[in-house]
C-alpha positions in Angstrom: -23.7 -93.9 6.6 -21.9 -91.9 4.0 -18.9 -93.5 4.2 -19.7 -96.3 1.8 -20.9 -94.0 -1.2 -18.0 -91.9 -0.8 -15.5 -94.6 -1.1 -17.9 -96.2 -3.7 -17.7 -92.5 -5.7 -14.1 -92.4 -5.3 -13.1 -95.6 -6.0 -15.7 -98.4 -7.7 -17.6 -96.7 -10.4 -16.8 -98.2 -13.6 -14.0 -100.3 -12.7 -13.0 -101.6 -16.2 -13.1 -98.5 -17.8 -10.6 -97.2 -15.2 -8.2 -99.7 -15.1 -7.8 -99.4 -18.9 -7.5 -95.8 -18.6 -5.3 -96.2 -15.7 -3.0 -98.4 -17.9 -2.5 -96.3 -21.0 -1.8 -93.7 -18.5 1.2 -95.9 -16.9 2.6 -96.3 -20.6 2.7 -92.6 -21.5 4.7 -92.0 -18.3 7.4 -93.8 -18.9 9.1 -92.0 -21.7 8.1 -89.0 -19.6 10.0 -90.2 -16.6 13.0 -91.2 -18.1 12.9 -87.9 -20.3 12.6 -86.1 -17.3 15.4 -87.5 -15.0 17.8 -86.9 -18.1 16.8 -83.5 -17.0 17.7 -83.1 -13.9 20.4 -85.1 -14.5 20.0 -88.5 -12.7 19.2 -92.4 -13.7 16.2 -93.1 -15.2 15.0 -95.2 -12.4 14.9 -92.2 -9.8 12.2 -90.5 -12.4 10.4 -93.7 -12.5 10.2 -94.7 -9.0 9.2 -91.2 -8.2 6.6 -91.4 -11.2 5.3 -94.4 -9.0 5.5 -93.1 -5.4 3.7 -90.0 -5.9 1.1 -91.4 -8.3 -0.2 -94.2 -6.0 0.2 -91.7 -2.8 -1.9 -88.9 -4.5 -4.1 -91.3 -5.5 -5.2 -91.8 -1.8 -4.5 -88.7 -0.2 -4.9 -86.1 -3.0 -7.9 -84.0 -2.9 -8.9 -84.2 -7.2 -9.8 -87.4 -8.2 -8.5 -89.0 -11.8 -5.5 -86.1 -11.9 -2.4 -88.1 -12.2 0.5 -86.8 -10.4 4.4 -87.8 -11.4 8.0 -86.4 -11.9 7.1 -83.3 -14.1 9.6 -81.3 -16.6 8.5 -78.1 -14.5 10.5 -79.6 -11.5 13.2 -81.3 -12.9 14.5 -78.2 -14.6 14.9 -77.0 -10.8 17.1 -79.9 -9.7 19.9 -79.7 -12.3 22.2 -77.0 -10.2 21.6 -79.0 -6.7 22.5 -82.9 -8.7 25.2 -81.4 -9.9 27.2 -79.7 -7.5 25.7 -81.6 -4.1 25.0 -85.0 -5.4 21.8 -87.5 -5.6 21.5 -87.6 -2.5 20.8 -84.4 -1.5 18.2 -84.1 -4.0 16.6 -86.9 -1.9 17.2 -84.6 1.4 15.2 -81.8 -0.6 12.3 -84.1 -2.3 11.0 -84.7 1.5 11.2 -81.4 2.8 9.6 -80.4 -0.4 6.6 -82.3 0.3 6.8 -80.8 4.3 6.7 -77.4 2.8 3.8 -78.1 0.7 2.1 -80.0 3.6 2.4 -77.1 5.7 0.8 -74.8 2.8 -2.1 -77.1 2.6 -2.7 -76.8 6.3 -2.2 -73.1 5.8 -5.1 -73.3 3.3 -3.3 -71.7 -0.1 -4.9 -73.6 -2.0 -7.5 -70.4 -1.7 -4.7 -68.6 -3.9 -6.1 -70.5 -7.3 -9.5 -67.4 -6.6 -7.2 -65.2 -7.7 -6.1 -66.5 -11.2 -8.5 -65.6 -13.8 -9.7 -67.5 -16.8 -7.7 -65.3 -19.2 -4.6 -67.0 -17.6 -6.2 -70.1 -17.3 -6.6 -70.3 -21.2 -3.2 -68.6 -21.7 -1.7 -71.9 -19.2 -3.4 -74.4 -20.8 -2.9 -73.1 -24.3 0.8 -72.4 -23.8 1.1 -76.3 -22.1 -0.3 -78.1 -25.5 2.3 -75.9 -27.4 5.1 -77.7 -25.0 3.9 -80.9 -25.0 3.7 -81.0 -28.8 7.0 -79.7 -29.1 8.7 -81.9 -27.0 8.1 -84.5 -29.1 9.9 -83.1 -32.0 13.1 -84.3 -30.9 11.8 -87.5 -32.4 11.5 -86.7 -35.6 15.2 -85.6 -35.8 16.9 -87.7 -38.5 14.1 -90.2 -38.5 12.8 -91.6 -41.9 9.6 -91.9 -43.3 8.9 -95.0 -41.5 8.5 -92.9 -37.8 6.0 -89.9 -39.7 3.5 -93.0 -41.3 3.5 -95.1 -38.1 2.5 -91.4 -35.8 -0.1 -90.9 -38.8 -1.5 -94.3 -38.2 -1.3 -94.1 -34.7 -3.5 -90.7 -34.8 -5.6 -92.4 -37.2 -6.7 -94.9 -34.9 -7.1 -92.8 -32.2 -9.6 -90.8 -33.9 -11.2 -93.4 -36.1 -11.4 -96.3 -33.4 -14.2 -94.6 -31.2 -16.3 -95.1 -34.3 -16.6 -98.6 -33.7 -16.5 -98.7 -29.8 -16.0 -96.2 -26.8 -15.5 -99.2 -24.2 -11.8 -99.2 -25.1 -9.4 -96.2 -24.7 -8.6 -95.9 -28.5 -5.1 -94.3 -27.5 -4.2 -97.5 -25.8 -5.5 -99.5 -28.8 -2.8 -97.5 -31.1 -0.1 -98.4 -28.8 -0.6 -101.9 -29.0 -1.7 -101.9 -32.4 1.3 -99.8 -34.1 3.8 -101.9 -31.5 2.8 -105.2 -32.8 2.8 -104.1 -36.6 6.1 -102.1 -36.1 7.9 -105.5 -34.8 6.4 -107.9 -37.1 7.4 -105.5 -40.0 10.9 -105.4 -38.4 10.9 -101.5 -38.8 14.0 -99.7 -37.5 11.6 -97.8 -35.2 13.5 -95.7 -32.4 12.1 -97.5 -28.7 11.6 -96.8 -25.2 14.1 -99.1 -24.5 16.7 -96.5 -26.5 15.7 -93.6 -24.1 17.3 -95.6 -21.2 18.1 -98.2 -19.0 14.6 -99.7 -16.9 15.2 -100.6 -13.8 14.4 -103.8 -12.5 14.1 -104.3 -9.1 11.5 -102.5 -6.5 12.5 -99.4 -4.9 13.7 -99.4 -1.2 12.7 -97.6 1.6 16.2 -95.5 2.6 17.1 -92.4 4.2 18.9 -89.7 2.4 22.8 -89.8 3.2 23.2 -86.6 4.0 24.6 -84.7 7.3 22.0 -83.7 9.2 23.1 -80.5 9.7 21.8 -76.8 9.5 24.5 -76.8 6.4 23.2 -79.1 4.9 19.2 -76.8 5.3 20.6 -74.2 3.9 22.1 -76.0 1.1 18.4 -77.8 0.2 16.1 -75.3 1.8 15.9 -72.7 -1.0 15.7 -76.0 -4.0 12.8 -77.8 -2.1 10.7 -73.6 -1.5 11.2 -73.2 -5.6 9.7 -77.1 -6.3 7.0 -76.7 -3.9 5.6 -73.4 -5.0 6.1 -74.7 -9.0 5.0 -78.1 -8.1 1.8 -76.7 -6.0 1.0 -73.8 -8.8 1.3 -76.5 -11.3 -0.8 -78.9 -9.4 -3.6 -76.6 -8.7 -3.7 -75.6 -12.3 -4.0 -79.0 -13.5 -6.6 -79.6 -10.8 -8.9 -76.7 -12.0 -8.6 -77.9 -15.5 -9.7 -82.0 -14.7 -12.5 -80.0 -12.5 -14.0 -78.2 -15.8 -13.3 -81.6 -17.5 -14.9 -83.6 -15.8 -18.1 -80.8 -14.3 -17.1 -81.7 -10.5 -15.3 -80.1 -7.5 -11.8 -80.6 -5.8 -10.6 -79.8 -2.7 -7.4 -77.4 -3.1 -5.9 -77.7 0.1 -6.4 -81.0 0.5 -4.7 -81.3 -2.7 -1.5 -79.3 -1.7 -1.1 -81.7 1.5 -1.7 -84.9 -0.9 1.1 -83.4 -3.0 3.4 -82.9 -0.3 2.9 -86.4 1.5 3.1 -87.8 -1.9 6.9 -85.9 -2.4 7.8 -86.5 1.3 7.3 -90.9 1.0 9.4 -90.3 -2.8 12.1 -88.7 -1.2 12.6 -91.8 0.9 12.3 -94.3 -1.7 14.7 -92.6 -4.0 12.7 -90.4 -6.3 12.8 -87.1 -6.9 10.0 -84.3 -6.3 7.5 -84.2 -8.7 3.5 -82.8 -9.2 0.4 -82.9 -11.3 0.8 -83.6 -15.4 -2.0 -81.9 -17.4 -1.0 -84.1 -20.7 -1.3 -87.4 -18.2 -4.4 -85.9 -16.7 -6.1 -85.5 -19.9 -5.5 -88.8 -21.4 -6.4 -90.0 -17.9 -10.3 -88.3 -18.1 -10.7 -88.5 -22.4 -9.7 -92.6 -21.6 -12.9 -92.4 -19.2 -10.8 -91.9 -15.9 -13.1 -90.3 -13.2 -11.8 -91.8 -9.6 -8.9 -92.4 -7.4 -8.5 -95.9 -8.9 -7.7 -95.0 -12.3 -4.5 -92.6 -11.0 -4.3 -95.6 -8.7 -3.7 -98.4 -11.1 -1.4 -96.3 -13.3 1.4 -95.5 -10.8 1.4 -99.8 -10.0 0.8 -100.8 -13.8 4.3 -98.3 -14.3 6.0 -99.9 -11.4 4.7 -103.7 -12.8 6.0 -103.3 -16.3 9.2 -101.4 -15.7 10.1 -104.0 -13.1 7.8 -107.4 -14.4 6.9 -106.7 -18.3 10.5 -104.5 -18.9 11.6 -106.3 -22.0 8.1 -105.8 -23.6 7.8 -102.5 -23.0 11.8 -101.7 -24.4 10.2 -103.1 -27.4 7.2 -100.2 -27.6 8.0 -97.7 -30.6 8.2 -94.3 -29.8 5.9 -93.5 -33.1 3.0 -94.6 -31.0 3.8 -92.9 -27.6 4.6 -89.4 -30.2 0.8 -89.5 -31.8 -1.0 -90.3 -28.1 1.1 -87.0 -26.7 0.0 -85.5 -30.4 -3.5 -86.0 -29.6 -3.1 -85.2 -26.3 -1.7 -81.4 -27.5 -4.8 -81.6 -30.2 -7.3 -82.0 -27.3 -5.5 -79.6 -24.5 -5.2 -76.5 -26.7 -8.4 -74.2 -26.2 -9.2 -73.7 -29.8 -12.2 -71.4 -29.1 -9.5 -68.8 -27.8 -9.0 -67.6 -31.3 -12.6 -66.3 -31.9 -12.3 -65.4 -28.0 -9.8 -63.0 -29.5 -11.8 -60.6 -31.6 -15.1 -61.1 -29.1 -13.3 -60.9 -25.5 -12.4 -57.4 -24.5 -8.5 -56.6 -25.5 -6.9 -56.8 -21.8 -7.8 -60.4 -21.9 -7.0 -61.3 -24.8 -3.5 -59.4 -23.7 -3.3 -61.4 -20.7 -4.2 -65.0 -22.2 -1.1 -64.1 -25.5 1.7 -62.5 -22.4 0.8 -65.7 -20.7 1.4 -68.3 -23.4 4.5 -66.2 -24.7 6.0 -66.0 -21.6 5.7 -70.2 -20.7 6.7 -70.8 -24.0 10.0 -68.6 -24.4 10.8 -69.7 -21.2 9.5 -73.2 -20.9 9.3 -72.0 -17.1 5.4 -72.4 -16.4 5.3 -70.5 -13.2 6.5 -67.3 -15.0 3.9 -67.5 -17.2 1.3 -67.9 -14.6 2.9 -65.0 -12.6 2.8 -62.9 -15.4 -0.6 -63.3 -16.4 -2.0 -62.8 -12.7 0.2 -59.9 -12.6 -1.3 -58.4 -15.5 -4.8 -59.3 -14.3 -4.4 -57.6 -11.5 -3.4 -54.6 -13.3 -6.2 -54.2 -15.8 -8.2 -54.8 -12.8 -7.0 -52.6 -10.8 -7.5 -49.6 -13.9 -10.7 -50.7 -14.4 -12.2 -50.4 -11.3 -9.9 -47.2 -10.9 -12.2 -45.8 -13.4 -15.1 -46.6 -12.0 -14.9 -43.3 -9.6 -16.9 -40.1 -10.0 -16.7 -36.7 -7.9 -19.0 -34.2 -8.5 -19.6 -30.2 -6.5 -22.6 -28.4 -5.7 -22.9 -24.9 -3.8 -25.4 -24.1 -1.0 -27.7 -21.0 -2.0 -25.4 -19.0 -0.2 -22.3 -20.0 -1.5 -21.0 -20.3 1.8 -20.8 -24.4 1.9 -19.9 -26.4 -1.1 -20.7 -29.8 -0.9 -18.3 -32.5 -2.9 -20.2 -36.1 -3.8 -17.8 -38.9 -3.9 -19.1 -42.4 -5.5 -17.0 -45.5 -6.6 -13.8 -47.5 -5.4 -11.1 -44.9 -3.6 -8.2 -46.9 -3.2 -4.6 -46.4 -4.6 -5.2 -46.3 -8.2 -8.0 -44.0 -7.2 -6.8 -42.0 -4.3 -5.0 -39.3 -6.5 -7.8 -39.0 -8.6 -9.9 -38.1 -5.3 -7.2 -35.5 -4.1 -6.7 -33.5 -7.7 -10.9 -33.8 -7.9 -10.6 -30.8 -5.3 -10.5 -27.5 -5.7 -8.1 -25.8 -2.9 -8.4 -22.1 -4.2 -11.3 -20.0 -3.1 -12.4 -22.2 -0.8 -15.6 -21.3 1.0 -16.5 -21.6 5.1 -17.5 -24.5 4.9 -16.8 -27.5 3.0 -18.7 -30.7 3.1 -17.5 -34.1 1.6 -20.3 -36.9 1.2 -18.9 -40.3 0.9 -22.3 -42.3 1.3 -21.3 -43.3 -2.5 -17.9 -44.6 -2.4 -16.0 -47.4 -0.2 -12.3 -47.0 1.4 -10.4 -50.1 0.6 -6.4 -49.1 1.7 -4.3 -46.9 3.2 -3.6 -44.7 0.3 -7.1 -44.1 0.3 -7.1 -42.7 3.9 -4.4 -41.2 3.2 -5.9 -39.4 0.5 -8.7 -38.2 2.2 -6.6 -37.2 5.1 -4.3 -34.9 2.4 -7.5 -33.0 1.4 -8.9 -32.3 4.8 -5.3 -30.9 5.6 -5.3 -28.8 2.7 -8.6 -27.0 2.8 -8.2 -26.4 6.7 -4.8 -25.1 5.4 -7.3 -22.6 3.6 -9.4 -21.8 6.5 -12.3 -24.0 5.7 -14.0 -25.8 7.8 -14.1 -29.4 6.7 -17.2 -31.8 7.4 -16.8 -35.7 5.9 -20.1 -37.9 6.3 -21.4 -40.7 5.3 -18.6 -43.2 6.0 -20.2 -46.6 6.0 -19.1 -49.1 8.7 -15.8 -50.9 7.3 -14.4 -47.0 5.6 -15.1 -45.9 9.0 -13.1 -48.8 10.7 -10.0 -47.7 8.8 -10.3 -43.5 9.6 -10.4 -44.7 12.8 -7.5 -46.8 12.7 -5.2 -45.2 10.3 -6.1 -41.2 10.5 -7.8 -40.8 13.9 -5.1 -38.6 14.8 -5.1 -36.9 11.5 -8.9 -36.1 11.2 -10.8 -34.8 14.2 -14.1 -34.3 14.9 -16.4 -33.3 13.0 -16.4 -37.1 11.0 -19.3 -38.6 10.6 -20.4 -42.1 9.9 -23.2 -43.8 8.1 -25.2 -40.4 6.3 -25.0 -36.6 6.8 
């Protein structure tokens, strides 16, 4: 009985508003495509058929709805090397087992991996991707005349001025149109889609890569297709977060990573190459009013219907207008409550977010970025929670048992703090160590433990530990049974 709502939520609510949506998506793509196989270093049609492919597949079997999916910068950088010294072909052979690989990591549930990036790196992503996609359209501006910097300004002046007199109509498709017809009834010498490349004009074919099938030719694809899928999947995830805050609703991750891969796999065989989620596409997708399947749907066929159908029109569009949509879209990506975040957040975030957008930016690599940022994370985590740790001594009346309280986190940012907490000279008969406080998360922290016991037996006392609780004890038992005998207590004195 649920069936129908759910393909109703997916797919039929507000059906004009995301077919328009879906079509002003399908026009910025195609300067991104073509852009993108100069990249790697291929005809324009093998970024444009891929844009396609894995557009309409994710659509169906992707897990976020309204994310649009299509050849990305992040993996066409990767490709260059393997186009270049194996041939097209073999970038064909790697696009599908690209998509196995990220298949099988869907199955193998990593999408779960996305828990552990935190929003400090989310901000530092997002802030550092609106600094790339604004620059990347400064290229255009390079020996232009005044004509290109009025028609961007006009085109950002109706996209912020036309949602005054009606939302029902994406206002950053309006510009397009509007700036394109004034820019060819003026005659303006207006740089064009049509001068980024050839469009191709036929439909792409179902073929298999011509390449030996041969544990050669694995070895020679195997390590290209690991690096797109993990960018292509850390990418994808990220964008799918992002659209989820957008747009207040959930996603399922793992589904996501296997919609990605069958979407790469079915490119591979129809002559495009690899390719993931776009957070510029994304976002003019959900401002435009995008918010199902058939928005990202419609804008991989629209693409494929006017490079192939309406190709002479859209050779005519001026890149002016595409520049001030990806302007806006830079404008509207870029988390510009991250500056007061700066002097209210504590400092190790505010280090995390500014490593992360430095690091994407210098290298225009954003998985470095990302890794960077987590990395970081992990270590302010890791000394924070290090900190939280506290041991403190009391004597018996007698002076012949001293008792040691241990309360916080022991594990290997802690553990040496635990062993120098101590004292090992003039130790009395007995000495007591009361854990009901504190939790054993590794190794080192056994380990630790088991290094103080040695070392006050080593002094002739005798060495009592209680109050393990049930998961600290788990470990002794598995990792220092051997190393501390009895008397170890678990669960209180």
């Amino acid at each position: 009985m649920r069936t129908f709502p759910n393909f109703r939520r997916d797919w039929l609510t507000n059906v004009p508003t995301e077919l328009l949506s879906g079509a002003l998506v399908a026009l910025a793509l195609i300067p991104e495509a073509i852009g993108f196989s100069i990249v790697a270093g291929v005809d324009p049609k093998v970024g444009l058929y891929a844009s396609f492919s894995i557009a309409v597949t994710s659509a169906i079997l992707g897990g976020r709805r309204a994310m649009i999916s299509a050849a990305t910068a992040s993996t066409a950088v990767l490709m260059i090397t393997l186009v270049r010294d194996h041939g097209l072909q073999y970038l064909f052979a790697a696009t599908i087992l690209m998509g196995l690989l990220q298949v099988v990591a869907g199955a193998a549930r990593l999408g779960l991996v996305m828990k552990f990036v935190s929003r400090s790196v989310m901000t530092g992503f997002v802030n550092a991707l609106a600094i790339l996609i604004f620059m990347a359209q400064l290229p255009q501006f390079v020996g232009a005349d005044w004509h290109m910097y009025a028609m961007v300004a006009a085109g950002l002046a109706v996209i912020y001025l036309f949602p005054l007199l009606t939302k029902r109509v994406p206002s950053a498709l309006v510009s397009i149109i509007v700036i394109t017809a004034f820019s060819i009834m003026a005659g303006l010498k207006l740089r064009t889609v049509g001068d980024m490349g050839p469009l191709p004009s036929s439909l792409p074919l179902f073929s298999v890569p011509q390449v030996p099938f041969t544990l050669e030719t694995l070895r020679i694809i195997f390590p290209y297709s690991l690096a797109m899928a993990a960018v292509g999947l850390l990418e994808s995830l990220l964008t799918a977060r992002i659209v989820d805050d957008m747009t207040d609703t959930p996603s399922n991750k793992n589904r996501e990573c296997m919609g990605q891969g069958a979407a790469n796999f079915v490119t591979g065989f129809l002559g495009g190459m690899g390719g993931c989620a776009m957070i510029g596409q994304s976002v003019i997708n959900v401002t435009a009013g995008g918010r199902t399947r058939l928005s990202t749907l419609f804008a991989g066929c629209f693409l494929l219907f006017l490079i192939v159908v309406a190709g002479d029109w859209v050779r005519r569009i001026p890149m002016a207008a595409l520049v001030a949509v990806m302007i806006m879209v830079s404008i509207s990506t870029f988390e510009w409550s991250s500056f007061k975040s700066l002097r209210s957040h504590p400092w190790q975030s505010s280090v995390v977010m500014l490593a992360t957008v430095i690091v994407v930016v210098t290298t225009r690599d954003l998985s470095k970025g990302v890794f960077v940022g987590v990395l970081l994370s992990g270590v302010f985590f890791a000394g924070k929670v290090a900190r939280m740790f506290e041991v403190k001594a009391a004597s018996s009346s007698d002076g012949r048992t001293l008792t040691y309280y241990v309360t916080g986190q022991v594990f290997f940012a802690s553990s040496n703090s635990l062993v120098d907490a101590i004292g090992y000279q003039d130790v009395p008969a007995h000495v007591r160590i009361d854990v009901s406080g504190a939790h054993f998360w590794d190794v080192s922290a056994i380990g630790a433990l088991d290094d103080i016991v040695h070392k006050l037996r080593r002094h002739g006392a005798q060495v009592e530990v209680v109050g393990l609780n049930e998961a600290s004890a788990s470990m002794v038992d598995r990792f220092a049974r051997h190393r501390l005998p009895e008397p170890v207590r678990k669960g209180g004195a």
